[in-house]
C-alpha positions in Angstrom: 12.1 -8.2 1.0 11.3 -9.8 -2.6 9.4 -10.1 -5.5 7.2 -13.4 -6.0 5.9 -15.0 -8.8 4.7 -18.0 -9.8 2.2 -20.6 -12.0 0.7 -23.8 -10.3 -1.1 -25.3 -13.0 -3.6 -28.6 -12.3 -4.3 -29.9 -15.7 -2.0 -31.4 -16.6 0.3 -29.0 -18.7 3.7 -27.8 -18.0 4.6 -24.6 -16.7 7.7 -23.3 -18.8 10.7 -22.0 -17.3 10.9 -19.1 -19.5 7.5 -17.8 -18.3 8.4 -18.0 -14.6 11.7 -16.3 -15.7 10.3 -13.5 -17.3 7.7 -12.7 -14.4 10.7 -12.6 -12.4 12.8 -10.4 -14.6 9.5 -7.6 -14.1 10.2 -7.6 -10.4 13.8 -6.8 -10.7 13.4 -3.7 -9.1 12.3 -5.5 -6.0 14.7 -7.6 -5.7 18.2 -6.9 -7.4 19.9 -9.1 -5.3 19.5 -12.3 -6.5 17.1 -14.6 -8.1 15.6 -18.4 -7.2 13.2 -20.8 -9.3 11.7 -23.6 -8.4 10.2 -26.3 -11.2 8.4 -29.3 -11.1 5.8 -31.2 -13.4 2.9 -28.0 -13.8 4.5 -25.6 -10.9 6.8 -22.9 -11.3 7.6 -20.8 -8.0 10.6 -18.0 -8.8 11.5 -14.9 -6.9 14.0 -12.0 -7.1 15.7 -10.9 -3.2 16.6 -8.0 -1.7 18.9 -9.0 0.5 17.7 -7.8 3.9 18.6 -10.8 6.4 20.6 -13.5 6.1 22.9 -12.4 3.6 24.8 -15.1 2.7 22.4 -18.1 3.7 18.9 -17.0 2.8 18.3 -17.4 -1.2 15.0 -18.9 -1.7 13.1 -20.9 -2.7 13.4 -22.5 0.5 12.3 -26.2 1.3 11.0 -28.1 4.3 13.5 -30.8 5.1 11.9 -33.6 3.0 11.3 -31.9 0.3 7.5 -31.6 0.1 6.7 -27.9 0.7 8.7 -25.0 -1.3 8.1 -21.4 0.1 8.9 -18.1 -2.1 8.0 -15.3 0.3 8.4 -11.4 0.4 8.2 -9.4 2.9 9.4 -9.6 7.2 8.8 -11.8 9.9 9.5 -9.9 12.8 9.9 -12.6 15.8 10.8 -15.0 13.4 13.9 -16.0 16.4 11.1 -17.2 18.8 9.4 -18.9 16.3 12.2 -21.0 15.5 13.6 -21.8 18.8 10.2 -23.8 19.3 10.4 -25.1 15.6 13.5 -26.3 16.4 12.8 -27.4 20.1 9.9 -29.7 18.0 13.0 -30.9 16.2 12.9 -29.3 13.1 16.3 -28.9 11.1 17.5 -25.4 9.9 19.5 -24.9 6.9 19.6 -21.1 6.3 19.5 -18.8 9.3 16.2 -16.6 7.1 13.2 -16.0 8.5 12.1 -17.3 5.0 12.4 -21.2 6.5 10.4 -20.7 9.6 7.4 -20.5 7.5 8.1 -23.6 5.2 8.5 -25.3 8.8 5.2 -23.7 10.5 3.3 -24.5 7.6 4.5 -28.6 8.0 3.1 -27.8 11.7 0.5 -26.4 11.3 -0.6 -26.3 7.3 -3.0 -22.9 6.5 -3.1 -21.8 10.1 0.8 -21.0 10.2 -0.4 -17.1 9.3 -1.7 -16.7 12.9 1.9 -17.0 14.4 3.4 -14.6 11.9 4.3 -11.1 13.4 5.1 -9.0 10.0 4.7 -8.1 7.1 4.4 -10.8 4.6 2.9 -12.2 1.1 3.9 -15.5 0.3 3.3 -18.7 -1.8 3.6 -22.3 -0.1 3.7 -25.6 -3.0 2.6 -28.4 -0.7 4.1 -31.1 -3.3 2.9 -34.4 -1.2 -0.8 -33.0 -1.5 -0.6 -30.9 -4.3 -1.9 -27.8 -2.8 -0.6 -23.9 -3.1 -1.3 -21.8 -0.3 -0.8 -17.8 -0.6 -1.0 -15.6 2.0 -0.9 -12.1 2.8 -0.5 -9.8 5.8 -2.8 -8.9 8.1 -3.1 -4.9 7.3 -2.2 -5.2 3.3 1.4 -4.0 3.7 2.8 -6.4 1.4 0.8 -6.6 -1.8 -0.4 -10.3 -4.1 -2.0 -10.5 -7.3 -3.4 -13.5 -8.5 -5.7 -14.9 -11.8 -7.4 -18.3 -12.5 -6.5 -19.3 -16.0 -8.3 -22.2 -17.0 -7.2 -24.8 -13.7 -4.3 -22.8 -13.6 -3.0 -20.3 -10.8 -0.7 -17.3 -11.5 0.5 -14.9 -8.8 2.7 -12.2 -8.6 3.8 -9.1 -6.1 3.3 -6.9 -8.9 0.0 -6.8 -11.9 3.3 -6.1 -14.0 4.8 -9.7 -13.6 1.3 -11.3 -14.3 1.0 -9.3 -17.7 4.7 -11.2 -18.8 2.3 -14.1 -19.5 0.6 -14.0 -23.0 -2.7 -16.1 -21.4 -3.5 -12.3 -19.1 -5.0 -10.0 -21.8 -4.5 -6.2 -20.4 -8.3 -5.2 -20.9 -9.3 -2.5 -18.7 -12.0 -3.6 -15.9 -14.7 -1.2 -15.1 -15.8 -1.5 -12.0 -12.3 -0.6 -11.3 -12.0 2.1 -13.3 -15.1 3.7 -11.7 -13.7 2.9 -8.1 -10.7 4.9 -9.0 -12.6 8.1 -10.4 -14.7 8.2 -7.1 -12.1 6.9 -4.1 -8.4 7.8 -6.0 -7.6 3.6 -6.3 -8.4 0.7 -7.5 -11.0 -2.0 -5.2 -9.4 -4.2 -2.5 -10.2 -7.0 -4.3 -10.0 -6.5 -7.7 -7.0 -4.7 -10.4 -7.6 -2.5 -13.0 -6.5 -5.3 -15.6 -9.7 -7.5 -16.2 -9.5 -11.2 -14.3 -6.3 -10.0 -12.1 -7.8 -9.9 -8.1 -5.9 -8.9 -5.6 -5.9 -11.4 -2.6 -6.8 -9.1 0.2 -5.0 -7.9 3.4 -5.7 -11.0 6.5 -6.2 -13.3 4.0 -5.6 -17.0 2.0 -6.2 -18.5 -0.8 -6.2 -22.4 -1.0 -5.9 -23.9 -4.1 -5.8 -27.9 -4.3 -6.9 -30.5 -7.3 -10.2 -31.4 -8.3 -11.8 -28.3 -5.9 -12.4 -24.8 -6.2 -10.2 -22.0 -5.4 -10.8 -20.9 -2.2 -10.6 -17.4 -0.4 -10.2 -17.6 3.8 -10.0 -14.9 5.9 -7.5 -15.6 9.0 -7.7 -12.2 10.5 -9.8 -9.2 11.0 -10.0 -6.2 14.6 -12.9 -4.2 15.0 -12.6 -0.9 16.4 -14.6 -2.1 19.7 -13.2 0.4 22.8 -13.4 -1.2 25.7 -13.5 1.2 29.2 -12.1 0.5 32.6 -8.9 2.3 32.1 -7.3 5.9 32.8 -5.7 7.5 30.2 -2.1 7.3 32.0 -2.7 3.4 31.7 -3.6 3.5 28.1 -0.8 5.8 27.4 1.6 3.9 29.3 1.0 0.3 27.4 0.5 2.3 24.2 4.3 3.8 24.8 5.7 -0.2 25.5 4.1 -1.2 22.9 5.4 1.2 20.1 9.0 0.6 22.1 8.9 -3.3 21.5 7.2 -2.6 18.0 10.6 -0.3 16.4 12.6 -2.6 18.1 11.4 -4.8 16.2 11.2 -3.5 13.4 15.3 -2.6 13.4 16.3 -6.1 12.9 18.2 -6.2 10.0 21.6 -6.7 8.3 21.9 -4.0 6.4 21.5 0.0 7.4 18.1 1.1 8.3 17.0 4.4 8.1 13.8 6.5 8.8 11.5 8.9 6.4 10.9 12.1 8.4 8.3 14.9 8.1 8.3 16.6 11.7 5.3 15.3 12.5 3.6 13.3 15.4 4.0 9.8 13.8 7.2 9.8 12.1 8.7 11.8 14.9 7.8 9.3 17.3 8.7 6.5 15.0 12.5 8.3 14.7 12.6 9.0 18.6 12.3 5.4 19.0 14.8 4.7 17.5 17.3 6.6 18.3 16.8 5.0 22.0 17.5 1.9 20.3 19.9 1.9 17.7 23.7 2.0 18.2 24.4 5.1 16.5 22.9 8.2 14.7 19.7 7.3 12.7 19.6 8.2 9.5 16.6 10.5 8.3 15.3 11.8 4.9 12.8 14.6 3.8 11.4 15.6 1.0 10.5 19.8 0.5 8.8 21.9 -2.1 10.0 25.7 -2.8 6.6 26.3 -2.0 6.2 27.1 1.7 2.8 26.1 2.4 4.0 22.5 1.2 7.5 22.4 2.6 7.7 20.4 5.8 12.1 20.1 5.8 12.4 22.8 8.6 9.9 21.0 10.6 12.1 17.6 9.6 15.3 19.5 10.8 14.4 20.9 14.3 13.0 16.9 15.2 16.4 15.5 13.5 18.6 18.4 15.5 16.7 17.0 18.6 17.4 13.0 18.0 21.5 14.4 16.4 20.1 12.1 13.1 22.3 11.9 10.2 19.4 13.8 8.2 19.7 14.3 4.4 16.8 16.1 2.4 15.6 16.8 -1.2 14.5 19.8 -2.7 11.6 18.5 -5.6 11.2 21.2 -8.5 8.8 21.3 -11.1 11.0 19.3 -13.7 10.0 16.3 -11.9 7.7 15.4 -14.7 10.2 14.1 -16.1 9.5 11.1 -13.9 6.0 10.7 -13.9 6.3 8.0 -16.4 8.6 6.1 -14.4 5.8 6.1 -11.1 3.2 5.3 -13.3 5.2 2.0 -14.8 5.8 1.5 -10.7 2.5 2.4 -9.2 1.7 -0.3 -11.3 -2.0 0.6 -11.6 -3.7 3.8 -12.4 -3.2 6.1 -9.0 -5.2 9.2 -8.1 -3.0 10.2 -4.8 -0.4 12.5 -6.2 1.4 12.4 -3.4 2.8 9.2 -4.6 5.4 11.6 -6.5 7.2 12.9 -3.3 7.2 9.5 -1.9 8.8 8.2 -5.1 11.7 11.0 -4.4 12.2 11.0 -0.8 12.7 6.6 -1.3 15.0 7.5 -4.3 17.4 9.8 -1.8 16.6 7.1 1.2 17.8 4.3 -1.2 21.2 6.0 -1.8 22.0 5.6 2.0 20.4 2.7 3.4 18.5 -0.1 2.4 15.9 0.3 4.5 13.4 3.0 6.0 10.8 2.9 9.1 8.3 5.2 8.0 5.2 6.6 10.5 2.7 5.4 8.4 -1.0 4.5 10.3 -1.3 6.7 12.7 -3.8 8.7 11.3 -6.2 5.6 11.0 -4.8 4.1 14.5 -4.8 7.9 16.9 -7.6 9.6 14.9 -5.3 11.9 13.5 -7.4 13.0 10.1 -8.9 16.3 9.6 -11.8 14.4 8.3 -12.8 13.2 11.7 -12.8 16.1 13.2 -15.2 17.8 10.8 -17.2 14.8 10.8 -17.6 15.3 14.5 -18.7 19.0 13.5 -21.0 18.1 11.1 -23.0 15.2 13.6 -24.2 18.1 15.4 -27.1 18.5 12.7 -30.5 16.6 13.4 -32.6 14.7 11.0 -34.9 17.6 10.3 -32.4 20.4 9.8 -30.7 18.0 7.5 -33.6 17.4 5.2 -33.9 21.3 5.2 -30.7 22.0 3.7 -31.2 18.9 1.2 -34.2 20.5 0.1 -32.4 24.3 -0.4 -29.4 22.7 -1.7 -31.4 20.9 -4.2 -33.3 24.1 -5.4 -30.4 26.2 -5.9 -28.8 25.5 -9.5 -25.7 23.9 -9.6 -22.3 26.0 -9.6 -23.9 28.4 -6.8 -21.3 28.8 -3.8 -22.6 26.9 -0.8 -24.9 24.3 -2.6 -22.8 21.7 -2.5 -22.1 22.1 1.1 -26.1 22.0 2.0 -26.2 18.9 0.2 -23.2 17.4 1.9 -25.2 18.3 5.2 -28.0 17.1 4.2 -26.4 13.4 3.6 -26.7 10.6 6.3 -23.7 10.1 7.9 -22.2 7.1 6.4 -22.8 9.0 3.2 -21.6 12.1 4.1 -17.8 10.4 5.3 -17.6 8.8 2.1 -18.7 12.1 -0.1 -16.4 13.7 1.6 -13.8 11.3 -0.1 -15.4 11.5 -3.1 -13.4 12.6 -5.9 -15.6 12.4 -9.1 -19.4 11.9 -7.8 -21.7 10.0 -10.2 -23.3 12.9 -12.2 -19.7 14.1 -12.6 -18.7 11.1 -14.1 -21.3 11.1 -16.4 -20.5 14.4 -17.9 -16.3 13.2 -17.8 -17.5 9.7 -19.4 -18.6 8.7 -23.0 -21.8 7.3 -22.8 -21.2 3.6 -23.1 -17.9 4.1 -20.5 -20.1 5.2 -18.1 -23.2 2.9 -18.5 -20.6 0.1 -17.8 -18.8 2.2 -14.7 -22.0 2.8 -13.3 -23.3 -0.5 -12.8 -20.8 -0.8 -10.1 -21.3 1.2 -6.5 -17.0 1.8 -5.4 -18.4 2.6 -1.8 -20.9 -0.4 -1.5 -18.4 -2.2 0.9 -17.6 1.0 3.2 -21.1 1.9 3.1 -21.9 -1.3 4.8 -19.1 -1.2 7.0 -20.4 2.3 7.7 -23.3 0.8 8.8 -22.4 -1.7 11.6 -23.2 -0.4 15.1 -20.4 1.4 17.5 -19.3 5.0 18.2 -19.0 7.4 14.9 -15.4 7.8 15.4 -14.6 3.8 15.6 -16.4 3.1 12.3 -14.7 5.8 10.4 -11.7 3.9 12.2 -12.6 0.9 11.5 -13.5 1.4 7.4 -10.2 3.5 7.0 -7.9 0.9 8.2 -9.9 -1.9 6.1 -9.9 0.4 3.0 -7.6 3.8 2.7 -4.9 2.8 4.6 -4.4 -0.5 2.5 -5.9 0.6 -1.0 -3.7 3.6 -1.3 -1.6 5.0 1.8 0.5 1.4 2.1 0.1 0.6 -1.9 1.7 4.2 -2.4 4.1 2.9 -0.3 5.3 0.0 -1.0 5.6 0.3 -5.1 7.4 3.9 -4.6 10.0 2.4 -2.3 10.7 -0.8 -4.1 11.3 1.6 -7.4 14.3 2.3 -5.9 15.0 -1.0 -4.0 14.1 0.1 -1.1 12.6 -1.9 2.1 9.9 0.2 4.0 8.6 -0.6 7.4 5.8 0.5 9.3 6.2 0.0 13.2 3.1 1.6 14.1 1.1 -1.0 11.9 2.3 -4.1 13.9 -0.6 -5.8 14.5 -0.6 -6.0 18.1 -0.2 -2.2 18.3 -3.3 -2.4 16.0 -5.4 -4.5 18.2 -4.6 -2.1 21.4 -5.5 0.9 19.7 -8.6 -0.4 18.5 -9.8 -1.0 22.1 -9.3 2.5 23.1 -11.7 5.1 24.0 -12.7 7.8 21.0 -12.5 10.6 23.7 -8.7 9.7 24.3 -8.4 9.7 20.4 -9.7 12.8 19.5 -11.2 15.4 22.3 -12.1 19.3 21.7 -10.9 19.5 18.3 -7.0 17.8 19.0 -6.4 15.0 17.2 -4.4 11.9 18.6 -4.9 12.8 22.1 -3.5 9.6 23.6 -0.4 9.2 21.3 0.7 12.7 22.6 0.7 11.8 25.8 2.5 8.4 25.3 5.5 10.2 24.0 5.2 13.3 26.0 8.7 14.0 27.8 10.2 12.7 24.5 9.2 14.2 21.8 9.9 18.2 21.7 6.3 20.4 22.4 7.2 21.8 19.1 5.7 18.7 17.0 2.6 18.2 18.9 1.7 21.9 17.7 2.4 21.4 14.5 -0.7 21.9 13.0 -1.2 18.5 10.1 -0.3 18.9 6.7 0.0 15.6 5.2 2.4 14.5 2.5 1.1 16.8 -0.7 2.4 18.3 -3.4 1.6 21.5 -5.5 0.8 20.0 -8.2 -1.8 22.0 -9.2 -0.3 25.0 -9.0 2.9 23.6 -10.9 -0.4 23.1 -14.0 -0.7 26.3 -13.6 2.7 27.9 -13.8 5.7 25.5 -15.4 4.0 22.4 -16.3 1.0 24.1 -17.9 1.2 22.5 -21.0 1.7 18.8 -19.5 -2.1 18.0 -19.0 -3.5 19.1 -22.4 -0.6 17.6 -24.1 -1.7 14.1 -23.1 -5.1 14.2 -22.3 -6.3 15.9 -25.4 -3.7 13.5 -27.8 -4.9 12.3 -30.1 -3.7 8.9 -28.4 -5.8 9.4 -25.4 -8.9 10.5 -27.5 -8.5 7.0 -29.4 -9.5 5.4 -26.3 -13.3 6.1 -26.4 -13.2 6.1 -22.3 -13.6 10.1 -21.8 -15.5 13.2 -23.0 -12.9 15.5 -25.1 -15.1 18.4 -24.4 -15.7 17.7 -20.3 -12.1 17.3 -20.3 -11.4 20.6 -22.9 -13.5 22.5 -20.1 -12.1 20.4 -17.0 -8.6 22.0 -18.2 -9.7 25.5 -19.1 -11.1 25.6 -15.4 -8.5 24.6 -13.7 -6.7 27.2 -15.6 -8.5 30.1 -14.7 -8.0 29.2 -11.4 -10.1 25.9 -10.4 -9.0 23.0 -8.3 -6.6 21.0 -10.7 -4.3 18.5 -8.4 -6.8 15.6 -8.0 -9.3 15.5 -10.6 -6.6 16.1 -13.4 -3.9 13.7 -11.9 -5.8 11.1 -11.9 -6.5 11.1 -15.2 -3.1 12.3 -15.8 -2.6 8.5 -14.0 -4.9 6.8 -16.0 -3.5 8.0 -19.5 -0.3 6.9 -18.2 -0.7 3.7 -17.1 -2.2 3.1 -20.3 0.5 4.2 -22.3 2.7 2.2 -20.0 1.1 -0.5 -20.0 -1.9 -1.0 -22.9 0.1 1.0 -25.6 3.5 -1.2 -25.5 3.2 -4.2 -23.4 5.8 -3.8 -20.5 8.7 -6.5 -21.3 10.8 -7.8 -18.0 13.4 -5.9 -17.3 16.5 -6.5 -17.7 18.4 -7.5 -14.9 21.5 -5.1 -13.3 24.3 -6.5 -11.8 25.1 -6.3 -8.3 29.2 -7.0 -8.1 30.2 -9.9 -9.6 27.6 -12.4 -11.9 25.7 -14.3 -9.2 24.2 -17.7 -9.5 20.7 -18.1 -9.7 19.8 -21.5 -8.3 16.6 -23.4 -10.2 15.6 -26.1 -8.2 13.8 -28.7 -10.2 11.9 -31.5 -8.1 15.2 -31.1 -5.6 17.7 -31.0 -8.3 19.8 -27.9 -8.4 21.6 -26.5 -11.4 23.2 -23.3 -12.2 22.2 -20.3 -13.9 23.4 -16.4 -14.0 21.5 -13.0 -13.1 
């Protein structure tokens, strides 16, 4: 696990050490381990490690064995041994025993295509010097992130916005159609950063830039939820159950101590039953609990760790942990609107002081059906066309504010709609009374559901294409970017078993009536780890990963909102209406929902005092033991340097 960076630049100019260094010196956090550059005339590649496999061998860049291609890469490659027995057996030469160099070597085999051998989870950059090409990549599911702007003919990329904002060229103006994509769906687009000209390349996909051509975007990947009949449930049960066995087995490859986030429930419980078949000794396990018992899920943790005999450790988070809200927003690294982000900020900071990296159970929600959502959506089909435009048309002659209006007009929505309303956080009249005037004629040109809609819209059962859109959207846009930026705050490695993508491609063949039948979610997952898993967790009813945040507004941290949402700081920004955020607070107060809608402008202000305020300078680097060398490779030529 790393941070990348880099600048590839074809006009001509060079691309200064010092710019690729202090990219590198924002991702520090990712990788404390060590640090690699690479520089020729108009490309700079660095990265900073996290030393996962290969301890002692695998520093990177890495080169092919001429010398042509450079690779800086973050993330795992999973069967990377297979790969390069047949590399080798086609008489490629190793030098580093990483599965860093079997991409640098597939790539020389097989140029943009090498993605489709890759089983992991990856982001990388290849420098094809002979033809003076850069190829980036990223996973298939978005579990790695990539950032990347055109400058002029020039290229910059980055695991992190942060690193791209070292450069004096990216100007941190605020981009609108994201902004309005995080009011309504909690995150920024798939494609696009809240920073103004920063994209993100998107999950199953490359981006090929060469001399004298455009930049171009490729997709090499993409599953349809598509079921496919013909077999009983004890079949589809029994492959699913091999497959998640070969999937953590996987997925424990490592030379350091792996360990497992655990919340008692279906996913993570199977994902830590798993392993304890397969690991050596005890596993180690980590919760995170509230004082608040509706929110606490560390007794559920301890009966499934008591179970496995895990070496379980768990956290108690108390009000006071505003303290570090500042510190997630620099790491969320864009404006967030999930507040569970905080909890999974503390449960990686008490993982990280144990092991260096955590399986967690992330996607099976998306994967077994397991939302709440679906199930209501599956209520809420029973309504025909007619019925529906009734209760439009009494939900539209009630005023506003009256209890049950909103839920007639919900109802009344086709279903594609409805789904996404449902998900809705700010709707568009809401956002015109939280908006100035010109901040919301320039949020509003931009529809943030456009994409799902159409998605929405594609033929198939109901279920699969609620499947289908969360896996291409929610799961990547904010469950695994949650993820990944709290974890690697704390240097910690997070993997996610059940998102292998040949676990993905099975489940998207099966049935919706194994998925989700008479109101129980994850049907089929149950019974593939029935007679391992305790009956306990399967009637556990689904709680999800939240927080009480709102009621900590309303009780300890009740001055926290108004403090910096009605600064004078955050009114100096022009983007929101003091009074719709004067009575946004006073409502919440007097007993109105306040978690969502206030932390994510809560996030917003933030970031923006992170990040627009004072420019965020690179870090500065902490030792690990003794100085280390930092190698900068320049056109093959290696010199010295010190972290």
């Amino acid at each position: 696990m790393c941070g990348i960076a880099g600048v590839v630049g074809f006009d001509g100019g060079p691309v200064r050490e010092e710019q690729i260094l202090g990219m590198c010196g924002a991702l520090t956090h990712r990788g404390p381990d060590g640090q690699g550059l690479y520089l020729a005339p108009g490309v700079g590649l660095g990265m900073r490690r996290l030393s996962i496999i290969d301890l002692y061998t695998g520093a990177q860049p890495v080169q092919s064995e001429d010398g042509s291609a450079w690779v800086v890469f973050n993330g795992e490659i999973y069967n990377y041994r297979d790969l390069r027995l047949g590399l080798e057996a086609r008489g490629h030469r190793f030098y580093t025993s990483s599965d860093t160099e079997v991409i640098v070597h597939l790539y020389e085999d097989r140029g943009r295509d090498c993605v489709e051998a890759l089983r992991g989870m990856f982001a990388f950059a290849v420098w094809d010097r002979a033809r003076r090409t850069l190829l980036l990549a990223r996973d298939r599911l978005g579990i790695k992130p990539l950032f990347y702007t055109q400058i002029g003919r020039r290229v910059a990329f980055a695991s992190e916005l942060k690193a791209l904002l070292q450069l004096p060229e990216v100007q941190a103006r605020i981009d609108w159609r994201a902004l309005g994509s995080l009011l309504a769906t909690l995150h920024t687009p798939s494609d696009q950063s809240i920073v103004a000209g920063v994209r993100k390349l998107e999950p199953g996909h490359v981006l090929v830039a060469e001399a004298g051509r455009e930049v171009r975007i490729e997709r090499y990947w993409d599953v349809r939820f598509d079921p496919e009949g013909g077999r009983s449930e004890a079949e589809v049960a029994d492959q699913l159950r091999g497959l998640l066995e070969e999937s953590v087995r996987l997925h424990l490859v490592s030379d350091v101590p792996v360990g497992a986030f655990l919340s008692g429930g279906v996913d993570s419980s199977s994902v830590v039953a798993l392993m304890s078949r397969s690991s050596g000794g005890p596993v180690k396990t980590f919760s995170i609990g509230f004082r608040d018992e509706d929110f606490d899920e560390t007794p559920d943790a301890r009966r499934v760790a008591a179970v496995f005999g895990t070496e379980h450790h768990e956290e108690i988070l108390e009000p006071d942990a505003a303290s570090i809200l500042e510190d997630v927003a620099y790491h969320l690294d864009e404006p967030f609107g999930d507040s569970s982000a905080i909890p999974t900020y503390m449960v990686s900071r008490l993982a990280a002081r144990h092991v260096k990296v955590a399986l967690s159970g992330d996607g099976g929600d998306e994967l077994f059906a397991g939302y709440d959502r679906y199930r209501t959506e599956g209520r809420d089909r029973r309504h025909g066309p007619l019925r529906r435009w009734l209760m439009g048309r009494v939900g539209r002659l009630w005023p506003r504010g009256l209890r049950g209006r909103n839920r007639l007009l919900l109802l009344s929505m086709s279903a594609g709609r409805r789904y996404l309303s449902r998900m809705t956080l700010y709707e568009t009249e809401e956002k015109r009374e939280l908006l100035r005037p010109d901040a919301f004629e320039e949020v509003a040109r931009h529809d943030p559901w456009s994409r799902e809609l159409e998605r929405l819209s594609r033929g198939g059962h109901w279920l699969s294409r609620l499947q289908d859109l969360d896996i291409k959207s929610y799961l990547p846009d904010d469950i695994l970017t949650k993820v990944d930026r709290m974890s690697m705050a704390h240097s910690l490695e997070t993997r996610v078993p059940l998102l292998d993508h040949k676990v993905v491609e099975f489940a998207a063949k099966i049935p919706p009536e194994m998925l989700l039948s008479r109101g129980r979610s994850k049907r089929i997952l149950r019974r593939a780890m029935a007679g391992l898993l305790p009956e306990s967790v399967f009637e556990r009813p689904k709680r999800g990963f939240a927080i009480p945040l709102g009621r900590w507004f309303r009780g300890p941290l009740k001055d926290y909102p108004r403090d910096l949402l009605l600064s004078e700081r955050s009114r100096s920004r022009g983007i929101f209406d003091t009074a719709a955020v004067e009575r946004l607070l006073s409502d919440a107060r007097r007993g109105g929902v306040l978690d969502l809608p206030v932390w994510t402008l809560l996030s917003f202000e933030l970031w923006c005092r992170v990040f627009l305020d004072r420019r965020p300078s690179a870090e500065v680097p902490v030792p690990i033991g003794a100085p280390q060398p930092v190698p900068v490779l320049m056109d093959g030529a290696c010199r010295a340097g010190i972290v």
